[in-house]
N, C-alpha and C positions, 0 to 999 in steps of 0.2 A: 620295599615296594615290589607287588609281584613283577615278573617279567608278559611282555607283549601279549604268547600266547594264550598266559593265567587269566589277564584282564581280560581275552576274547572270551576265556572259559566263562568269567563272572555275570560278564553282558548277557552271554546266549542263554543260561542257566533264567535268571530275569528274565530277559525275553520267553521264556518256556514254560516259564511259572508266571504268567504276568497277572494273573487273577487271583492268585494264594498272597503275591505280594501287595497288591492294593489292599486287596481287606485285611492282609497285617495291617498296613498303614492308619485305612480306616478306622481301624479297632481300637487299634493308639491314640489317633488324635479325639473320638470320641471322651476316651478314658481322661486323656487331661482334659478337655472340656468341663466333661464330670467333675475334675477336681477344683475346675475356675468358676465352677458356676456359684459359689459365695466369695468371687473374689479377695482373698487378703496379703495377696501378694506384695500389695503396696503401702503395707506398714512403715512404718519408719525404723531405720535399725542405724544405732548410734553407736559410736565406737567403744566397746569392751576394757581400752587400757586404758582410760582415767580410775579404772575399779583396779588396777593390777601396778603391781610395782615400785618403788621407794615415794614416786611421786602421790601416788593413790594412798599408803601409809602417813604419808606427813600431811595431806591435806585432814586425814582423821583426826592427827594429832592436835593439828591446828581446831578442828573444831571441839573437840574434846577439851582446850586451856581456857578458848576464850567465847565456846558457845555459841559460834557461828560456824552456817554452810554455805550454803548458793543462798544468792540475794537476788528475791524478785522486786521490782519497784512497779507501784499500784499507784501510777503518775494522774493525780487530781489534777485538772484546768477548770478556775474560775474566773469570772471579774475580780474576787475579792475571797480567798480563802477564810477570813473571818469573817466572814457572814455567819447569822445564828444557824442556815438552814444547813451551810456546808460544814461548820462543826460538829454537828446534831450527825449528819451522815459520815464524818470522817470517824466520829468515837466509835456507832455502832457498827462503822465496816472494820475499825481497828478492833473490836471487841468478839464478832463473828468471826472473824477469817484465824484472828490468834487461838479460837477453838480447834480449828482443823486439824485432824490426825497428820503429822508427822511436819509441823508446822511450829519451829523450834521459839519466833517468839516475831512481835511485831513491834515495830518502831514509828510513831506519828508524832502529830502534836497533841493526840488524843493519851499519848504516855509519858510526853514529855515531861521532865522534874525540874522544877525550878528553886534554884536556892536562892535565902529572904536572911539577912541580917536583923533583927529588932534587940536592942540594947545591948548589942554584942554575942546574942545569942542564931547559932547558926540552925536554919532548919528548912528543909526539903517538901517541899509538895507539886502532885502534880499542876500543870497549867493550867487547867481546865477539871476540878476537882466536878464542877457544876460550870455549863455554857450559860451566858449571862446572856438575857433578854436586850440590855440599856446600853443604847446604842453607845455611850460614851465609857459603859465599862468595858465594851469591846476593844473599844480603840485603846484602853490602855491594856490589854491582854496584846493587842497586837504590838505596840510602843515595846514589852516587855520581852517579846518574843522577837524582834527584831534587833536590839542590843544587845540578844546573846549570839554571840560570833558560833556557835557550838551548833547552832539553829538554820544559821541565816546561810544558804549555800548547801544546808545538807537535809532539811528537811522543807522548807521555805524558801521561796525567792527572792530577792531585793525587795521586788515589786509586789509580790504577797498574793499572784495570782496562778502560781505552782505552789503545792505541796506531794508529799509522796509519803507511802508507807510502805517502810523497808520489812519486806516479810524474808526471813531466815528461817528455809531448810536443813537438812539435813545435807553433809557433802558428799558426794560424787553420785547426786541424784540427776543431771542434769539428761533431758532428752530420751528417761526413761519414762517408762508406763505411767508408774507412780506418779512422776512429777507432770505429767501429761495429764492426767485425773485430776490435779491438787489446783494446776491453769485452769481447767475447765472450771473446779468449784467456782474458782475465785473472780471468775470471767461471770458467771450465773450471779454469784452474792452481789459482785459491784454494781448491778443491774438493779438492786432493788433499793426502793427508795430514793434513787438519784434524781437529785435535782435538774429541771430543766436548762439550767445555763450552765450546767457542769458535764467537762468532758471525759472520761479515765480511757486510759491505757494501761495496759501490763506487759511492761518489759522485764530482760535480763536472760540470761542465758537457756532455759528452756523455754520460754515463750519467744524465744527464736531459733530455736531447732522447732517448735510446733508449725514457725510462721515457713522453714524451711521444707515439714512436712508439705506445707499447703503448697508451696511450687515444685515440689516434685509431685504430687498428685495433678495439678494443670498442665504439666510440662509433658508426664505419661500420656494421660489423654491427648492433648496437643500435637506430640509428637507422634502416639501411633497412629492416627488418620493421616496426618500429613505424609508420611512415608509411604503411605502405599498410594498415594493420589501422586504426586511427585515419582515415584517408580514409574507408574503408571505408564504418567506422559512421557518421561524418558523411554521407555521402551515403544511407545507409540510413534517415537519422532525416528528410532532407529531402526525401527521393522517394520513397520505400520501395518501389518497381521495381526489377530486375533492372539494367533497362537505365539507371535514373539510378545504379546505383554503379558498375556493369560496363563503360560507355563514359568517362567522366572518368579512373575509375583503368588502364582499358588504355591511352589517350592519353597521362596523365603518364608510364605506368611507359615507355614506349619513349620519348619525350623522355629519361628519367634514362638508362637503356639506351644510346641513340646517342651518350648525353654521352658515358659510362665506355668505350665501343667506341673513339670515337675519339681519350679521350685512353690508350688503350692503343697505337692504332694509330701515333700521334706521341710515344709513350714519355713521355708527362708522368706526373707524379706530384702527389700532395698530399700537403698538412700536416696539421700535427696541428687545426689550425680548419680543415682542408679536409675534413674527416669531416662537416662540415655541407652540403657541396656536395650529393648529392641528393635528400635534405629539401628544402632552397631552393627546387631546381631544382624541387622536386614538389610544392610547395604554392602555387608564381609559378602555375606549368604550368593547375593543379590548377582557380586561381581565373578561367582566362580558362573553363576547359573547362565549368566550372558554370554561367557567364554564358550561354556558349553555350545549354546544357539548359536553366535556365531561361526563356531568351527562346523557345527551341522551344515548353517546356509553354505558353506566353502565345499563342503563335501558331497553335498546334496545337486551341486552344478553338475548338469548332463548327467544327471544319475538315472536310474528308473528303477532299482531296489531298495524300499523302505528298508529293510534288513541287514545291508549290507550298509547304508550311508550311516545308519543308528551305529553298527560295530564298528566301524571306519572312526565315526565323529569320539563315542568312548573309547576306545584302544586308544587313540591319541589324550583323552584328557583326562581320563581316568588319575593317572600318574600325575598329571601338570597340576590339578586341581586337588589331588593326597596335599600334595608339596605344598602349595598356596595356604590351603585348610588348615595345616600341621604347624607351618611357620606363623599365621596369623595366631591360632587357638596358645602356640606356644608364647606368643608376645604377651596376648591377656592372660596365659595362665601363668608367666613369670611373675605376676601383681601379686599370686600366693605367700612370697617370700618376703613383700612388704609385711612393716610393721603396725599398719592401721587395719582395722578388719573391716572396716566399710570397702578397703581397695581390694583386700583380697577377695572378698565376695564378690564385686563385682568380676577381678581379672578369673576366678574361678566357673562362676556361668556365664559369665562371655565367650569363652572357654569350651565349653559344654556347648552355648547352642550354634558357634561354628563347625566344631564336629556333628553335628546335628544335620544343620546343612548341609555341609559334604555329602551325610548317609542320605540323606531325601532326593538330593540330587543324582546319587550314583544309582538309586532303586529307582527313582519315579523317570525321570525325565526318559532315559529311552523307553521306558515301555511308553510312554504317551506319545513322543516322536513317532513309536511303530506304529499306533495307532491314528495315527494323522495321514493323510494326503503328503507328498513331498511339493515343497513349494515351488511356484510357479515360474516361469522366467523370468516376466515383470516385476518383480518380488529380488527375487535375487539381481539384478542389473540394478533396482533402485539401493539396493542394499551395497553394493560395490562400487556406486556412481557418486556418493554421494562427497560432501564436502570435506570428512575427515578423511577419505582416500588422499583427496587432492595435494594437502597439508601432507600427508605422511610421506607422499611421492617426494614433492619438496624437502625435508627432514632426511629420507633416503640419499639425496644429493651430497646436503650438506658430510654426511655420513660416509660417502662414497671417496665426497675429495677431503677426507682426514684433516679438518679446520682447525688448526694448532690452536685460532680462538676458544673452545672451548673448553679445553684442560685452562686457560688463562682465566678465563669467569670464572670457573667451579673456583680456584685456588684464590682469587681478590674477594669472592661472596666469603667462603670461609674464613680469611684474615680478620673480613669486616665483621660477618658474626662471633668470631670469638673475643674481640672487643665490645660486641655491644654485649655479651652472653655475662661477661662480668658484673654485669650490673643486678641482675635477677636478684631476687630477695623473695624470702619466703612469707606468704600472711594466711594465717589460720584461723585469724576472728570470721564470724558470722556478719558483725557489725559491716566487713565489707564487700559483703556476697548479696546480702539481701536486698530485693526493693525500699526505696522510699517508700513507696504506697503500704506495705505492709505495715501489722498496726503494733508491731514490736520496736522497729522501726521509728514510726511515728513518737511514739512516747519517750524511744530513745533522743530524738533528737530535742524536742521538748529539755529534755536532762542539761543533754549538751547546753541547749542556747540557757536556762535558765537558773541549771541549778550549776552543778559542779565537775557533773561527769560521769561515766558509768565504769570505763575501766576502771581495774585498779591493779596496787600494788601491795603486801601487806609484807611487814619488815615486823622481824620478831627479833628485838634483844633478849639476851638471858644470862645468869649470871647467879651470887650467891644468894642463898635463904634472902630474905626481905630489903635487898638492895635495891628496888625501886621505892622503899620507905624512905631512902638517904638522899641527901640531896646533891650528891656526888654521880651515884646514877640518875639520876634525874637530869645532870646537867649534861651525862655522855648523849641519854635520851635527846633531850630538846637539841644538843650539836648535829645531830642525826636529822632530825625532822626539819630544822632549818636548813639543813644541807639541801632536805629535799623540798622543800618549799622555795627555795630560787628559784628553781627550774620554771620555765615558762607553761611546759605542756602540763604542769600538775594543775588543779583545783584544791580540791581542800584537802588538810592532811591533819589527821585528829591520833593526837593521843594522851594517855593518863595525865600527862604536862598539861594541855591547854583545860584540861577541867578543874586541875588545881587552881591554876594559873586564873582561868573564869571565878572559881569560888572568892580566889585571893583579894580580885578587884571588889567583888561587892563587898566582903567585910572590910575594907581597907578604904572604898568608895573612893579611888584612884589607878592608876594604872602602874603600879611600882611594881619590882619585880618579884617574884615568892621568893627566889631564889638567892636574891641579894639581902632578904634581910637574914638576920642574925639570928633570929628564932626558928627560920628556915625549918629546920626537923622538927620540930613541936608542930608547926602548922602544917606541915603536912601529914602529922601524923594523925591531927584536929580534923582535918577535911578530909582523913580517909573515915575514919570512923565517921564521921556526917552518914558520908554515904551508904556506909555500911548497914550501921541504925541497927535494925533488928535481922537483917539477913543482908548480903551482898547486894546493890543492885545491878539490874542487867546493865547498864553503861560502864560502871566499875568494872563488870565483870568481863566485858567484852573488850576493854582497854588493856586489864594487867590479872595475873593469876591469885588464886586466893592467898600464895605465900608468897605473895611480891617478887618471887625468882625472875618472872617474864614478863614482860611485855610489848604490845605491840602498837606497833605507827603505821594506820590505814591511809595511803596517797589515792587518790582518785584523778583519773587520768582527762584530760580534757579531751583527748586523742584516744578511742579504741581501739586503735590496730595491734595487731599480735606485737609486730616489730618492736611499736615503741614503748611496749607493757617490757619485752624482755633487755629492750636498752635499756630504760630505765633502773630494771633490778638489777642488772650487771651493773653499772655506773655505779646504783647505792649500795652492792654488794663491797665493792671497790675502796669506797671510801670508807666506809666502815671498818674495814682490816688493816685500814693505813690509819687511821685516827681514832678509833675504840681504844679504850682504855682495859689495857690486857685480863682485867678482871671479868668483860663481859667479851660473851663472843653476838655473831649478828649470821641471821638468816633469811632468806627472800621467799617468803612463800604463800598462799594463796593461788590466784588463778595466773598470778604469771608466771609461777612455776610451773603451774601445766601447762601453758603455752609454750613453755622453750622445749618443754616434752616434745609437745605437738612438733615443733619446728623441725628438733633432732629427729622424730620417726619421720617426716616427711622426705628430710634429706634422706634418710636410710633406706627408703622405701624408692624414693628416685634410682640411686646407686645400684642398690642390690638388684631389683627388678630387673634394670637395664644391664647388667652383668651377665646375669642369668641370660635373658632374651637373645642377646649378643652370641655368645657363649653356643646356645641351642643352632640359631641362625647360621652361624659359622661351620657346626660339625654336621648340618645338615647340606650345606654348600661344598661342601667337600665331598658329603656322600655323593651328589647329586652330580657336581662335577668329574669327578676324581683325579681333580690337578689342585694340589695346593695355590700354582699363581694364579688360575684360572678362579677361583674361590677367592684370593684376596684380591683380585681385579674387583670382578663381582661385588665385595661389600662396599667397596668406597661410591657406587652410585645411591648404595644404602642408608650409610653415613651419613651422605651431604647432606640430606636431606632434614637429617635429629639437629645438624648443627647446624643448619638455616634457622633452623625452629625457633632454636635456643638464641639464635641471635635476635632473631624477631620479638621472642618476651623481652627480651631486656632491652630491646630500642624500642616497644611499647609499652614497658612499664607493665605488664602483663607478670600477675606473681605465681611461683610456686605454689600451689595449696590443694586441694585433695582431690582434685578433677585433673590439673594440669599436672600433677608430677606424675600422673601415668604417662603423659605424651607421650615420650622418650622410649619408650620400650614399644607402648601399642603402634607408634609410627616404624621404627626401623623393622614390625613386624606385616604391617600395611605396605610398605616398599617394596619388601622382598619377594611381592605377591607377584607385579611385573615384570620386574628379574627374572624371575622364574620361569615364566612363560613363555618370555623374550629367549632366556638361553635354551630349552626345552624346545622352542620352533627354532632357534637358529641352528640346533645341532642335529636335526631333520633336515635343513635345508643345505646346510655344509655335506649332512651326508652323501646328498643326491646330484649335487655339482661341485664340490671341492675347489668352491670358490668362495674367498671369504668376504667381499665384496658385494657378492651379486646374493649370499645365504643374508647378510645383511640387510639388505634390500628387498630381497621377499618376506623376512623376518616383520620388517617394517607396515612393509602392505600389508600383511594377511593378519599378523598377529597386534600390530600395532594400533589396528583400527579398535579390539577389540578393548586392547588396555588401556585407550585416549576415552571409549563412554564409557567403560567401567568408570574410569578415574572420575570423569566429569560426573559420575551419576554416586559413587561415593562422595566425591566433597558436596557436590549440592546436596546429598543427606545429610551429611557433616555439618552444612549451613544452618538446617533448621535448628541446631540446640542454638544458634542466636539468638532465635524467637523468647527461650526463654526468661524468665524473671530472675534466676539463680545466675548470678553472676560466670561463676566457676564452670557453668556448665554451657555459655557464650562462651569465654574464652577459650574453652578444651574445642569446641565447634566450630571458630576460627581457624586456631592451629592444628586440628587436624586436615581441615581443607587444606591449611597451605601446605602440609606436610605432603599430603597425596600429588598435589601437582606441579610441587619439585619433584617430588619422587618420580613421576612419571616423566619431566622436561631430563632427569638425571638419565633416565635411561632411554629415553631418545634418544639423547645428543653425546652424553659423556660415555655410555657402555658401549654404543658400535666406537668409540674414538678409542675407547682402550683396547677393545678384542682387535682389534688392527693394529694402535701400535705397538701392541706385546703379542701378536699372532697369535691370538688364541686360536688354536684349534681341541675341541673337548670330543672326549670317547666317545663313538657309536656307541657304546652299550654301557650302562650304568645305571647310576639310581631313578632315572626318568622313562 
């Protein structure tokens, strides 16, 4: 960072050019205007690694054996799914919608196959060849469809007043373009013809990243009015001038502005926690912009040269607010080395439009200072009268008589948080971020109460040439699927077994087992060919492969949280390797195998981020310092603060997942912001009485006021992502308010207690 006299050189140069420099500015904000005036900023952008990597390969494979991808469910609510008007509408919506390009096949009652024994002869057709008019052949279609277990729970409910039609994609479509067009069709098609007392929903994984689009598009809007209305009155209640609300909040709003211009101009897009990007951006912006004012009002007292209070106020913060700007932009831009690319994009221009600020601040605000009047006496007296002086006087005290209580709290908060911080658990489903009210949501829950469940789990055996013809694998098979059918949290769990097994009882018209009788291999060899008939059909075929090597057992989870998708496959992973019969092996894969992806980059993306951040922080502290103790004194008010955090998720149950596991890095980089400015005026004020005590104490008053409404005017921005509908982006809005004002209670109270009991005294001249 340059030295004193550089920075005076950079002021008066601005001040000298003050008109070549606005119409820069001008020019600029114009040009991104230019670029936002078709807005598409606020696309949706979904994460890239479900496309990349072993786990992106096997989900192919998997679709490739058994001819399925992503599952949307087109959840029917009736009085009476066999009604003639609601079959008439379920066949034609299952007959249209299985046209759609890239729409691998549709599952209803409208394709449903039903196998009929007559004289011992086996033979397949569908349910509903032709919908019968007579109200009493209905009730025996429905009688028929109710006593297949294969039915009842996975396309139908007990009750008969859910149905759903399982539409199978193509895999690792989910949250993309594509599948966003194929929602829409199919959102349009169910619209037509629908019966009056019939309700649809369309749930499953991309009609909930569409429903996640829709709250980050409310949350943008929401959020950026609220921001500058909220700054507003903060600056109104601390300056009550024209010019202390009207210069901070024109400086941030074009910081946010040149962000959104230029990620228009290089076609980025955000997420659904990317609707928090220019809050962020305007409340980092916001807190260097007030330091700046404040130190002007301080400097401006008994002045009478515009010129001189403007070079006075930047020669002083020029440097404190490089510092603040550099540390913060480094915290979001550690989010780069994460392994999710929604986080990296975001710690990337968050990044970008805190440097942004910086530059608007360092350019604009004095030349507009120079152009103003110097504020009045009234003005300044109310500005130094007021209630957060009073507090900080108090605070000073504590500070002065070195309260051994205070290293005693920091060190019992941190015991207690590192026992509650064990508890955190990571969750990456959707199912628990989004609203009830949404209508992805809605139809999910429908599932839940009705049918059987939406997560799942999908367990692939594999082994030699035609071993699920034998009744040997068969019976490793069904040890497997009962294993997983105890479990409480399952619903149904279907595989090649229970369709034999279905077939067995009608020809046998009792419930004995296939696999106990003695003909065993003949009959199952009878019932595959059944099915087969003149081509495979899709149930066969989505069950076991064409050369009987694989097969698969579909569990559907009663429960869709990521957690208990990847418990669950670890558990059946487990017992499978302990009790498989060494000729087959067993693998877990489907969507909980991307989820435990999920989980492992989430934790990677925590670690690494926060290393990095740390890492920067620290050899910037050192610069800045130039004492090694004085830089490790310095972080531990930094610290405390990530590890309150962490203890607060885990004693609220607050999880891990793509909002909150930036906390950790964005927080110890939001901390470091008052540190900095605290040690910056304390080593001014040690210089000029070499007393560490009373540098303390003015440190307090002068600088302290400024970092108590920063703080309060960050977390209260922090606040509004409460407001939101997206789960993940409440609780990142919480924790980071609380993170801000420990951070701030840390260096009140804990950094005057240490620079005294380890005597800090730092350089007159260094990195500040």
């Amino acid at each position: 960072m340059p030295r004193p006299r550089f920075q005076r050189k950079i002021i008066t140069w601005l001040l000298d050019h003050a008109i070549l420099v606005v119409a820069f500015v001008c020019i600029v904000t114009l040009a991104m205007g230019y670029q936002l005036r078709n807005p598409s900023v606020l696309s949706q952008n979904y994460d890239s690694e479900q496309k990349e990597g072993a786990e992106g390969e096997e989900l192919k494979k998997f679709a490739r054996m058994f001819g399925e991808g992503e599952l949307l469910m087109v959840v029917v609510r009736a009085p009476d799914v066999f009604a003639h008007d609601v079959l008439a509408y379920l066949q034609t919506q299952t007959k249209a919608i299985a046209e759609f390009p890239r729409v691998l096949r549709v599952d209803s009652l409208a394709t449903a196959q039903n196998v009929t024994a007559v004289d011992g002869e086996l033979a397949t057709q569908l349910l509903f060849l032709e919908i019968p008019t007579d109200r009493e052949a209905l009730k025996a279609k429905k009688q028929t469809a109710l006593s297949n277990p294969l039915w009842v729970g996975n396309l139908i409910s007990p009750d008969t007043t859910v149905t759903v039609l399982n539409v199978f994609l193509p895999p690792l479509m989910r949250g993309s373009s594509e599948a966003g067009d194929i929602i829409a069709s199919i959102k349009d098609q169910v619209a037509i013809g629908k019966p009056a007392d019939v309700d649809v929903f369309l749930t499953g994984l991309s009609p909930m990243f569409v429903d996640s689009k829709a709250c980050a598009n409310g949350d943008f809007k929401r959020f950026f009015i609220l921001t500058w209305v909220l700054m507003a009155a903060l600056l109104f209640v601390a300056f009550k001038t024209l010019r202390g609300v009207l210069l901070p909040l024109s400086v941030t709003f074009l910081a946010v502005f040149w962000t959104l211009g230029l990620m228009a101009v290089t076609r980025q897009t955000i997420s659904a926690v990317g609707a928090m990007l220019p809050t962020l951006i305007g409340v980092v912006c916001f807190s260097d912009a007030v330091h700046v004012l404040a130190h002007y009002y301080e400097q401006a007292k008994d002045a009478t040269c515009k010129r001189t209070v403007v070079l006075a106020t930047m020669e002083h913060m020029l440097s404190a607010c490089f510092l603040t700007s550099v540390t913060t932009a480094a915290a979001f831009g550690s989010l780069v080395v994460a392994k999710l690319s929604s986080i990296r994009q975001f710690g990337l221009w968050a990044a970008i439009g805190i440097m942004l600020g910086y530059f608007l601040i360092v350019v604009l605000m004095p030349i507009i200072l120079s152009w103003l009047p110097l504020p009045g006496t009234r003005v300044q007296r109310s500005y130094e009268g007021s209630a957060c002086g009073r507090i900080l006087s108090r605070i000073a005290k504590v500070a002065h008589d070195g309260r051994r209580w205070v290293p005693l709290v920091a060190v019992i908060l941190v015991l207690l948080s590192l026992v509650a911080a064990s508890r955190l658990r990571v969750e990456t489903s959707l199912t628990a971020f989004l609203p009830e009210s949404s209508p992805s949501m809605q139809g999910l829950a429908i599932v839940q109460e009705k049918l059987t469940g939406f997560g799942s789990v999908e367990v692939v055996l594999e082994g030699p040439k035609g071993c699920f013809e034998e009744p040997w694998a068969l019976r490793e098979l069904r040890e497997v699927e009962m294993h997983i059918e105890a479990r409480e949290d399952v619903g149904v769990v279907l595989s090649i077994m229970d369709l034999l097994q279905w077939t067995h009882g009608i020809v046998e018209a009792s419930d004995s087992d296939l696999l106990s009788d003695p003909l065993a291999r003949g009959l199952v060899a009878e019932y595959l060919f059944l099915f087969s008939g003149s081509g495979r059909s899709d149930r066969v075929g989505s069950l076991v492969t064409e050369d009987y090597s694989t097969a698969k057992i579909g569990a559907r989870l009663r429960n869709a949280g990521a957690g208990e998708q990847v418990a669950l496959a670890g558990e059946i992973k487990a017992f499978a390797d302990q009790s498989l019969d060494a000729r087959l092996t067993c693998r877990v894969t489907g969507e909980s195998d991307r989820i435990a992806q999920q989980i492992r980059l989430v934790i990677r993306s925590l670690t690494d981020s926060f290393g990095f951040t740390l890492l920067v922080i620290v050899l910037l502290m050192l610069w800045l310092l130039r004492s090694v103790k004085a830089a490790m004194l310095a972080m531990i008010p930094n610290i405390l603060p990530v590890v309150l955090t962490l203890g607060v998720m885990g004693a609220m149950g607050i999880t891990l997942n793509f909002a909150t596991v930036m906390i950790t890095s964005i927080a110890i980089g939001i901390a470091v912001d008052d540190t900095i400015h605290f040690l910056v005026r304390y080593r001014r004020e040690l210089r000029d009485n070499n007393d560490i005590k009373q540098a303390i104490a003015n440190t307090l008053k002068h600088s302290g006021r400024a970092m108590t409404f920063t703080t309060a005017a960050m977390a209260a921005g922090c606040c509004l992502f409460m407001l939101s509908d997206f789960a993940p982006s409440r609780d990142f809005g919480f924790l980071m308010a609380f993170t801000m004002i420990t951070a701030l209670l840390s260096d009140l109270f804990l950094l005057p207690y240490l620079i005294q009991r380890w005597t800090v005294r730092l350089a007159s001249e260094g990195g500040a």
